[in-house]
N, C-alpha and C positions, 0 to 999 in steps of 0.2 A: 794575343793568345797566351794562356797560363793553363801551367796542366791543373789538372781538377784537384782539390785541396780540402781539408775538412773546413779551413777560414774561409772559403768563398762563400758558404750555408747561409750565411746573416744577409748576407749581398744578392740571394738569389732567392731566399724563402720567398717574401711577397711576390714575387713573378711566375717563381713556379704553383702557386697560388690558383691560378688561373686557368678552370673546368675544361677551357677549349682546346688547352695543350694536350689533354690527353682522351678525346674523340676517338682516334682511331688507335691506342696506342693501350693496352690488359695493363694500364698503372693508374692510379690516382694522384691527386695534388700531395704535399708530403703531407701529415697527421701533425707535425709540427717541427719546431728550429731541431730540435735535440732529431728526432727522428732524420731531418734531412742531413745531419751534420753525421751521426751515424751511417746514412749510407754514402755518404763523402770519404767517411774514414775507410770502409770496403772496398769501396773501389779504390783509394789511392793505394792502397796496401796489396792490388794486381793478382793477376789472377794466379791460383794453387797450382795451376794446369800447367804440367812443362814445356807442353805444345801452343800453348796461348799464352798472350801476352794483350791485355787492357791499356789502352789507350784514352785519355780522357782529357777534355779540356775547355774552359771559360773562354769564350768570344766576350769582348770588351770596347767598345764604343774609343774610338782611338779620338775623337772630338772632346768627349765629356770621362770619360774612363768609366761610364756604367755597363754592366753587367748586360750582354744581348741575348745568352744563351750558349749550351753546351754543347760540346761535339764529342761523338766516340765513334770509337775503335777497336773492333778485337781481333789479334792479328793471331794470323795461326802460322806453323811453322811449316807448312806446306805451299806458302808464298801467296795466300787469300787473305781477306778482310772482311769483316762485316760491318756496316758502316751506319751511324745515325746523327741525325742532331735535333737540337729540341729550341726554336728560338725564339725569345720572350714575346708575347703576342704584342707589345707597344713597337717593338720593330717589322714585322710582316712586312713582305710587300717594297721593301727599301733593297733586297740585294745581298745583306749581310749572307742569307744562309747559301747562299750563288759561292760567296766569294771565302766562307769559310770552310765549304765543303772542298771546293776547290785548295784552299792550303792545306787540310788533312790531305789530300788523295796523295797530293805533292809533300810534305811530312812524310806518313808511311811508304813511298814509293825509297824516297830515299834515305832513311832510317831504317827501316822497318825490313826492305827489300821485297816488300808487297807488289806481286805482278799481277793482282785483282783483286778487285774493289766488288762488293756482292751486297746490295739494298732488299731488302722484303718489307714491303707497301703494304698498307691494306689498298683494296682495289677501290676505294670511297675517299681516298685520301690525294684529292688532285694539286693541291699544290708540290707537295713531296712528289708526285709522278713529273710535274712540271719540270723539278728542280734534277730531278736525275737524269730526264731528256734532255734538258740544256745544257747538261753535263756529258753526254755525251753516252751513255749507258743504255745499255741496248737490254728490253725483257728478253727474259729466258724461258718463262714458266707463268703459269699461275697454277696458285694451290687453293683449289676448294675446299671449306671449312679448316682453315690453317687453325684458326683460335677460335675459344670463346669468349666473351666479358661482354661487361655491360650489359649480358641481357640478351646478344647475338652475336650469331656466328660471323665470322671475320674471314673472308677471300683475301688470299696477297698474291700480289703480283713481286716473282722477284727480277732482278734488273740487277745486271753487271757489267763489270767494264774493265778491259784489260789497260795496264798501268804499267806496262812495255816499253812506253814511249819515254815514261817517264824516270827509267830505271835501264838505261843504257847497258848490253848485255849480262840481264839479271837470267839464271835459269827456267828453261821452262815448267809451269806447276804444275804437280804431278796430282792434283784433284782433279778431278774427272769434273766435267759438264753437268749441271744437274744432283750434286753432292745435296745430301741432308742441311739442313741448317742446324748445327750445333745446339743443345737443349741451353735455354739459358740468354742468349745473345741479346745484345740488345735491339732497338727498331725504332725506323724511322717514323 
């Protein structure tokens, strides 16, 4: 894992490349290197927000040291996260996104002091629904017509998970159950 970087762009354009990444997700493939590298340089540069804090980072093939895909983060100072990751379609199916979501949660729990982790799915999106059950995250909500893109409306189910266990007497969070999801965030 390495946090997200403007040099990572070259290493990740052709992968992120690829139409199927973003099915359930209001984003396209990048328009190009400079464009992807551009919003590399945004996000490393963190969020303006004094209550938010961006989190972001390249998963990387510990065998071969390629590029598997991204993970993020956006931590609020009310002791929540919103949480997503994007992972290159030549790894599907192998566990990687199991086992990197799994070191963010464990990251921001203890960094961060994050005592919940909060997913918003589209409701068509079953391996991300897979990945947050086996994780352990319990739905809270669905939201009908959350988004639009592509053409249709977008249902998400959202799905949290307290990170208590993992943050040995951190404060209790004083967001209420069922809070807005912050304009902007990003998604799984």
């Amino acid at each position: 894992m390495e946090p997200l970087a403007p040099a990572h762009a070259p290493r990740l354009f052709a992968g992120l490349g690829d139409v199927r990444l973003y099915t359930y997700i209001p984003e396209d493939p990048p328009a190009s290197l400079a464009a992807l590298t551009a919003r590399y340089e945004h996000l490393a540069a963190g969020s303006r927000k004094q209550d938010e804090i961006w989190r972001n980072w390249v998963m990387f093939a510990a065998s071969n040291g390629e590029p598997l895909g991204t993970l993020q983060a956006t931590v609020f100072a009310d002791g929540r996260a919103l949480i997503a990751y994007m992972l290159l379609a030549p790894y599907w199916g192998h566990g990687y996104a199991t086992e990197g979501v799994q070191w963010m949660l464990h990251r921001i729990a203890r960094e961060d002091h994050v005592v919940r982790a909060e997913a918003y799915i589209d409701t068509r999106n079953q391996p991300s629904l897979r990945l947050v059950k086996r994780l352990g995250f319990q739905h809270r909500t669905t939201i009908a017509g959350a988004d639009t893109f592509k053409g249709a409306s977008s249902d998400e189910h959202v799905y949290e998970m307290s990170l208590r266990a993992l943050t040995p007497g951190a404060p209790p969070s004083s967001s209420p159950p069922g809070a807005a999801r912050p304009p902007g965030t990003h998604r799984t």
